[in-house]
C-alpha positions as CSV (number, residue, x, y, z in Angstrom):
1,X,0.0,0.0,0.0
2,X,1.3,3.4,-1.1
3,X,2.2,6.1,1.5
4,X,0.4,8.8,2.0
5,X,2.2,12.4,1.8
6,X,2.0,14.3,5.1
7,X,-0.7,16.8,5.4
8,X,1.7,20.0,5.5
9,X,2.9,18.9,2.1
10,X,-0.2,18.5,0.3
11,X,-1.1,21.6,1.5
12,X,2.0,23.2,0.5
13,X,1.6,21.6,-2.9
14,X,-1.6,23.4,-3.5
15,X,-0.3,26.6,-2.1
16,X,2.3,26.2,-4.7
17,X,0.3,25.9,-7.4
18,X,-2.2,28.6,-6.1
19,X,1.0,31.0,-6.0
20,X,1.9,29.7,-9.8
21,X,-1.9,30.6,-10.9
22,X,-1.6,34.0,-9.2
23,X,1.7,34.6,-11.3
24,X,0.7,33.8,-14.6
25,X,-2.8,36.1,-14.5
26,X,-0.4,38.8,-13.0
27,X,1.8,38.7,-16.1
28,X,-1.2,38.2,-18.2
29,X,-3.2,41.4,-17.2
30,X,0.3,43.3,-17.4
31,X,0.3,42.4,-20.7
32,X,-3.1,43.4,-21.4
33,X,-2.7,46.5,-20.2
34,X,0.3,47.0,-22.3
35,X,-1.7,45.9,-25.1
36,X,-4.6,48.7,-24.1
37,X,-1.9,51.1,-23.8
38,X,-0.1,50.9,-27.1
39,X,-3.8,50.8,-28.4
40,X,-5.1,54.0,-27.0
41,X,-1.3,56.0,-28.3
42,X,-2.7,54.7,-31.4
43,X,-5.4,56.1,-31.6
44,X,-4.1,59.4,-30.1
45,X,-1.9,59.7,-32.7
46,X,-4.6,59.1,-35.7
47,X,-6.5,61.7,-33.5
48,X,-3.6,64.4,-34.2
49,X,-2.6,63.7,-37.4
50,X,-6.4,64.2,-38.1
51,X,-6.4,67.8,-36.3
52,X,-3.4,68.5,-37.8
53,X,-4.7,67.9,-41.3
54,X,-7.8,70.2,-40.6
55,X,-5.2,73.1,-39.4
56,X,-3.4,72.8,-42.6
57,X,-6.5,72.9,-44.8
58,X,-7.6,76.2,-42.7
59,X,-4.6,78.1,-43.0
60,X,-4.4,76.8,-46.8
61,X,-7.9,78.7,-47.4
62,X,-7.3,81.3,-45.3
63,X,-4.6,82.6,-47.4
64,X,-6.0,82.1,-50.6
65,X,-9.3,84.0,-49.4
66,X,-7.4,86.7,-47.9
67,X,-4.5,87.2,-50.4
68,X,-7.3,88.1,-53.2
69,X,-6.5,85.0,-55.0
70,X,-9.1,83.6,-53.8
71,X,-11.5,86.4,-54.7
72,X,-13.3,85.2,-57.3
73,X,-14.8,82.1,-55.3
74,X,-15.4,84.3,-52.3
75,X,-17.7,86.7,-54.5
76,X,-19.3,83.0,-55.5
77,X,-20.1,82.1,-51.8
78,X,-21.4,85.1,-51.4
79,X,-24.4,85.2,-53.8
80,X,-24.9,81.9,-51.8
81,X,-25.4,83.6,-48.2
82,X,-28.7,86.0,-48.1
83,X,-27.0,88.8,-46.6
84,X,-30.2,90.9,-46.5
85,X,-29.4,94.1,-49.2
């Protein structure tokens, strides 16, 4: 008939492995939250380049409307806008 293993090492053996479980979800959710982190500076950075786009396409029109370049399609717009004469 087989031996049976003292209590204290049973126990230790699932105290062990309950240690080892804790471990592996700790480096799991670390790397989660790596994972959300290099997600959201993604999406930070498409955020910016957007804005920066839209800056550049404001400034672009703003000169050509007020450099008189740009005078003939801002008489255009106006017949457009009901300005009440």
């Amino acid at each position: 008939m087989p031996r049976r293993k003292p209590r204290a090492e049973v126990e230790d053996s699932y105290r062990r492995e309950g240690r080892m479980d804790a471990r592996v979800a700790k480096k799991a959710s670390k790397a989660d939250l790596i994972l959300a982190k290099a997600e959201l500076a993604k999406a930070k950075a498409s955020k910016r380049k957007a804005l920066v786009a839209l800056i550049v396409v404001a400034l672009i029109a703003y000169y050509v409307l007020s450099s008189g370049t740009g005078s003939g399609i801002l008489d255009k717009l106006k017949t457009f806008i009901p300005i009440g004469e």
